[in-house]
VOKOL-608033 format. One line per 2 residues: their letters; for each residue y, x, z of N, C-alpha, C. Coordinates in steps of 0.001 Angstrom, whole numbers, plus 500000, padded with zeros to 6 digits. Atoms other than C-alpha are relative to their C-alpha. Layout:
% VOKOL-608033
A	Y/X/Z/Y/X/Z/Y/X/Z; ...
This chain:
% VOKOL-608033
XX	500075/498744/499279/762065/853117/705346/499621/499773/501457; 499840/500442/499088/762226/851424/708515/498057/500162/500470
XX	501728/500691/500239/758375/850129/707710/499172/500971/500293; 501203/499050/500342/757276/853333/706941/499806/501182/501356
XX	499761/499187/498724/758426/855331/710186/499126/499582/500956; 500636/500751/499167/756930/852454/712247/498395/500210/499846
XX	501452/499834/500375/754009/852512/710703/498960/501469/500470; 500233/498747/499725/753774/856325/710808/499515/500630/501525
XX	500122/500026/498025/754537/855874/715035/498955/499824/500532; 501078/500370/499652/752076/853664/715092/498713/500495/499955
XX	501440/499377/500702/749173/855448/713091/499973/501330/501159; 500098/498683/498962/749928/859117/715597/499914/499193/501194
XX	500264/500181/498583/749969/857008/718670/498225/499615/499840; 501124/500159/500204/746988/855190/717862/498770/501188/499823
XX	500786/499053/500388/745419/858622/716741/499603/500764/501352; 499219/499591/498925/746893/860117/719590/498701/499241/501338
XX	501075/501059/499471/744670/857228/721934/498393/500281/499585; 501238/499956/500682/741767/857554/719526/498919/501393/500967
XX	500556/498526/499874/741510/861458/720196/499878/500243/502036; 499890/499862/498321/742167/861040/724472/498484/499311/500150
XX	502049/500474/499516/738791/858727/724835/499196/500884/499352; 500827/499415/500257/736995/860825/723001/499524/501216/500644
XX	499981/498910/499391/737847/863499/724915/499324/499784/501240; 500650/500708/498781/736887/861522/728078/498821/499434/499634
XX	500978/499571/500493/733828/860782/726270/498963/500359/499990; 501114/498483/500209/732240/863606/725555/499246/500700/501002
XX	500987/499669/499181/730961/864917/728865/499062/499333/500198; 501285/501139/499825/729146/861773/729466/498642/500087/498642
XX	501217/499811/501426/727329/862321/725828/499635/501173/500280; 500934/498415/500881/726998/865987/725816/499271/500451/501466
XX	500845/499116/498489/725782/866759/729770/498274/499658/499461; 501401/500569/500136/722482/865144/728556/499166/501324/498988
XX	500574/499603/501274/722041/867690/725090/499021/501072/501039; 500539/498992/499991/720881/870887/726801/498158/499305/500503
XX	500960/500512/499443/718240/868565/728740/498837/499002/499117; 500584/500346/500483/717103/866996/726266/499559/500103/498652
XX	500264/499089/501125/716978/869514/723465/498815/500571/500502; 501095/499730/499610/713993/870906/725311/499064/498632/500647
XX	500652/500594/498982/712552/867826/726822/498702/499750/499371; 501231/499963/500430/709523/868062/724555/499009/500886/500927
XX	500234/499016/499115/708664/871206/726628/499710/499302/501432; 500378/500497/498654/706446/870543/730034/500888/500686/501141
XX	499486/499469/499482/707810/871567/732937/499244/501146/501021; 500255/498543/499024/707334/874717/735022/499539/500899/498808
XX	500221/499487/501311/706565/876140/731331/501319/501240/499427; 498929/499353/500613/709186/879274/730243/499721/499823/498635
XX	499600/500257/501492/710433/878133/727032/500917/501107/499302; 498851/498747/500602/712214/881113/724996/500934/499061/499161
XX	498954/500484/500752/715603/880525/723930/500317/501005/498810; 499534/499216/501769/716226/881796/719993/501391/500168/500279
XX	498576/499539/500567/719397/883679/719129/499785/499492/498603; 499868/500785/501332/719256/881505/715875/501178/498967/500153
XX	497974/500675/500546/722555/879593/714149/499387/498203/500342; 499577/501027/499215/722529/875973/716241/499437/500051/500815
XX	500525/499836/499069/720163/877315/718909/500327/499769/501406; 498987/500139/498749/720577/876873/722490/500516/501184/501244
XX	499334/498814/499332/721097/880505/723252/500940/500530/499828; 498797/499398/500513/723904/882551/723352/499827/500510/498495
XX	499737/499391/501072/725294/883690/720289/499994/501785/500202; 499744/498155/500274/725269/887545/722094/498441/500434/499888
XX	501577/499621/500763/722204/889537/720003/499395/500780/501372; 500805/499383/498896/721898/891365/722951/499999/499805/501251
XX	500812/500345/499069/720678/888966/725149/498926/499022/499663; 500599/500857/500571/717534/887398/725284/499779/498844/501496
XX	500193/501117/498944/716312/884149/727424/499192/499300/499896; 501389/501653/499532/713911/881598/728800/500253/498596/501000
XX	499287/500761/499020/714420/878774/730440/498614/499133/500501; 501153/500689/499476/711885/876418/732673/500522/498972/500450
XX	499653/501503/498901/712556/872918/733738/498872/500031/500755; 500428/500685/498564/711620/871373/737078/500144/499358/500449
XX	500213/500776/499692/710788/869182/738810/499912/500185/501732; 500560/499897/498190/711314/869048/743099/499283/499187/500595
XX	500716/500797/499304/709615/866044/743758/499209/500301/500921; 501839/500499/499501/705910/866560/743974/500293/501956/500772
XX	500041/498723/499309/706661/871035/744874/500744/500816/499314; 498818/499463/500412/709166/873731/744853/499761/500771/498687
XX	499899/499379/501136/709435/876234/741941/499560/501308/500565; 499686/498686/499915/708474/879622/742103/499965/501041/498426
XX	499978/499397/500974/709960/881934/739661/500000/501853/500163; 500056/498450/499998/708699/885378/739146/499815/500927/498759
XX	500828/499329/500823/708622/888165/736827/499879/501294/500443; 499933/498697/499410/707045/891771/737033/501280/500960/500184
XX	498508/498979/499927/709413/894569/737889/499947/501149/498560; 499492/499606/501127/711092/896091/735137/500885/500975/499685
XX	498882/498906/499881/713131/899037/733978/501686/499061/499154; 498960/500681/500920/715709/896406/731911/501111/500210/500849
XX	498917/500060/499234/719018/897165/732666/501277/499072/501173; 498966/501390/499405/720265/893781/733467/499248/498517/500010
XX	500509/500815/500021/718677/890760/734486/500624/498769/500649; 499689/501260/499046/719864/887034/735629/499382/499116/500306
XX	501210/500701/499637/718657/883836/736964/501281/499207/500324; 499355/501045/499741/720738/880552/736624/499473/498532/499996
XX	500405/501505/500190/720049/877011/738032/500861/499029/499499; 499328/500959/501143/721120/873850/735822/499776/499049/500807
XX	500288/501150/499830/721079/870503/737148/499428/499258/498791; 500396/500272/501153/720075/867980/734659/501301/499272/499377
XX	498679/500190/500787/723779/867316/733823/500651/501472/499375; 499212/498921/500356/724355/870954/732854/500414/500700/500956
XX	499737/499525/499119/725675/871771/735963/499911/501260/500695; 499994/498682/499549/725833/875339/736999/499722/499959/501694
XX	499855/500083/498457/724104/875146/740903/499364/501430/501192; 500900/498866/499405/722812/878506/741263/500232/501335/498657
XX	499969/498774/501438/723396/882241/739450/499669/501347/501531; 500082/498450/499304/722243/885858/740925/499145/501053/499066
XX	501062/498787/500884/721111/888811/738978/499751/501072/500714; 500357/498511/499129/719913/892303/739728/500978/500753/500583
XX	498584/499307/499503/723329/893616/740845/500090/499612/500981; 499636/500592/498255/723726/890980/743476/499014/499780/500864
XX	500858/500107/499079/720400/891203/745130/499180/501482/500115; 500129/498629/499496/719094/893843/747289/498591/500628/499365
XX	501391/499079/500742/715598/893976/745056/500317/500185/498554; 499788/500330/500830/715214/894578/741654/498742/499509/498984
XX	500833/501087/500503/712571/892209/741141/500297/498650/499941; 499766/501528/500454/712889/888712/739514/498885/499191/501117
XX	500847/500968/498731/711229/886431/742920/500767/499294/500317; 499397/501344/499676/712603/883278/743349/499412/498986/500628
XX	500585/501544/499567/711647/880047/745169/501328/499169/500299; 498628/501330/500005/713658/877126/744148/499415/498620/500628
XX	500494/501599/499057/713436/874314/746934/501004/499024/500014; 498947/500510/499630/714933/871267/747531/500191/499644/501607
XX	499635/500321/498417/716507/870310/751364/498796/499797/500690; 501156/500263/499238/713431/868763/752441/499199/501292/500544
XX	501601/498633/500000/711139/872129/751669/500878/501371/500427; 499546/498472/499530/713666/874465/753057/500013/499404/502015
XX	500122/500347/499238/713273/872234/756165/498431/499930/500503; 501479/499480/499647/709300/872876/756145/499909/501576/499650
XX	499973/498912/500354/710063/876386/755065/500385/500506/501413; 499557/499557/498519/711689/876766/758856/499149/499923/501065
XX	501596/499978/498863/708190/876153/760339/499112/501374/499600; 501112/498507/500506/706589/879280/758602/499717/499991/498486
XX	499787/499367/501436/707097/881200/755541/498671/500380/499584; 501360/499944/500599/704052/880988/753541/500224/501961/499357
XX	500266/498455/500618/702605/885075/752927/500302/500152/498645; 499701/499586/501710/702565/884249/748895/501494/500430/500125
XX	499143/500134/500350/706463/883702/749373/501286/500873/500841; 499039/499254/498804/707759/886294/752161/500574/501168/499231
XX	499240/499355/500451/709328/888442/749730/501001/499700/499293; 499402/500454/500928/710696/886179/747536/501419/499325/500656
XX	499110/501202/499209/714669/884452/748034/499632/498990/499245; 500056/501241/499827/715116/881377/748422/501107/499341/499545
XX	498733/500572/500281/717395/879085/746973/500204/498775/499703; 500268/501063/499897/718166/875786/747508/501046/499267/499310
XX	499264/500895/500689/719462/872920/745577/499635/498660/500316; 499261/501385/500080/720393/869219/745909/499142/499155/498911
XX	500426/500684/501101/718778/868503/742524/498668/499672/500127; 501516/500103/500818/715139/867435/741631/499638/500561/498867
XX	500411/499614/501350/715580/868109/738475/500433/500867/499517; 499647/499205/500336/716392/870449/736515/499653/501335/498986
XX	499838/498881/501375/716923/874023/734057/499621/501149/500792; 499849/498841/499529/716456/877483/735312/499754/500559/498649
XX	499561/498954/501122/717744/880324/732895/499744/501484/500441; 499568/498124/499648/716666/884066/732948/500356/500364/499261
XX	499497/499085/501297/718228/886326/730680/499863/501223/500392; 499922/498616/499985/717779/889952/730092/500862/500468/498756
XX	498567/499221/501077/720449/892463/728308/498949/501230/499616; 500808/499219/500941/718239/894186/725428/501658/500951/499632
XX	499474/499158/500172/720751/897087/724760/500139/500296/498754; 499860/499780/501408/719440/897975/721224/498617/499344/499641
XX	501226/500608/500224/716059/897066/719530/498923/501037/500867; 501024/499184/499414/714289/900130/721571/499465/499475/500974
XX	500528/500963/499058/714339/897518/724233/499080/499064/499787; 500193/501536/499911/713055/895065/722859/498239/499728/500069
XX	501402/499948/499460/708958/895895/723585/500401/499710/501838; 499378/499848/498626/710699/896313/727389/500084/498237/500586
XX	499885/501552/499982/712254/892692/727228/498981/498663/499575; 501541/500876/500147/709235/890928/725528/499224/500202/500974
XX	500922/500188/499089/706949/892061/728289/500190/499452/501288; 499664/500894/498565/709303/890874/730878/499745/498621/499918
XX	500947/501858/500135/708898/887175/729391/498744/499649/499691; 501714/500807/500045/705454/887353/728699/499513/499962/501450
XX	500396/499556/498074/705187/888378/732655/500657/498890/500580; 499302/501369/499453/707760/885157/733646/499532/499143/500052
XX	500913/501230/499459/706302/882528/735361/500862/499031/500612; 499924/501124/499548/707421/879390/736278/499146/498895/500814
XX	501107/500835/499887/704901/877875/738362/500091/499080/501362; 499819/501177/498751/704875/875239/741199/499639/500566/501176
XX	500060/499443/499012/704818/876197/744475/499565/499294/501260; 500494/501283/498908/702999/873834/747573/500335/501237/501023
XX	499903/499465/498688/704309/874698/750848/499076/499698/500788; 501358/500127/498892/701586/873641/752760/498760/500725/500257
């Protein structure tokens, strides 16, 4: 009996151990998936995210999404789409660990046009010599990263939207931006 208790101790601690590293782990494995579930995809390219069963969009039907990697090296990002009657629109930056380094939708900004320019430090430091005309409407928003995700999403309501929401991503651009 003795044997079997011990044994028993042993097998839950051990399990017990097993299940803690794994846990510690797992960020290190999984920060990489979202980045490299698209990394076939070029960058400055909006890639649509599917509401399909292991996809990498939400599971809610009524939203849809795109996402664009980037690159700050070689020039900043500019993300635009036309203006739109959609009720709800966002715009989140990713690092390339997943990282959440940037979110604002139509609620929290004073337009309700999708205009973005994503710089990094350097180009918001040539951006303080003179705001290029293409980009004097657009904010600005700066990140740390090089690399990276940007996420728009729009909130399709029912399917009456959904001519509404398709024309906003066929209108979404991702395209590189030279400050000079």
């Amino acid at each position: 009996m003795r044997k079997v208790l011990y044994a028993s101790a042993l097998g839950i601690i051990g399990a017990g151990i097993v299940h803690i590293v794994i846990l510690l782990l797992l960020p290190a494995y999984s920060e990489q998936a979202a980045w490299t579930g698209d990394s076939s995809a070029a960058s400055n390219i909006p890639l649509p995210l599917e509401n399909s069963e292991g996809g990498a969009a939400s599971s809610n039907p009524f939203i849809k999404a795109a996402a664009c990697r980037f690159d700050l090296a070689d020039s900043a990002l500019h993300v635009q789409a036309p203006e739109t009657a959609i009720p709800f629109w966002s715009m989140a930056v990713y690092d390339g660990k997943g990282l959440n380094q940037f979110s604002l939708n139509n609620r929290t900004t004073n337009r309700a046009t999708l205009d973005f320019l994503l710089v990094n430090p350097s180009q918001t430091q040539r951006l303080k010599a003179g705001i290029p005309a293409a980009f004097a409407q657009s904010h600005f928003v700066e990140t740390k990263s090089e690399e990276g995700i940007a996420v728009v999403r729009a909130f399709v309501p029912d399917t009456t939207w959904s001519g509404l929401a398709d024309s906003f991503f066929a209108g979404l651009r991702c395209e590189p931006a030279h400050l000079d």
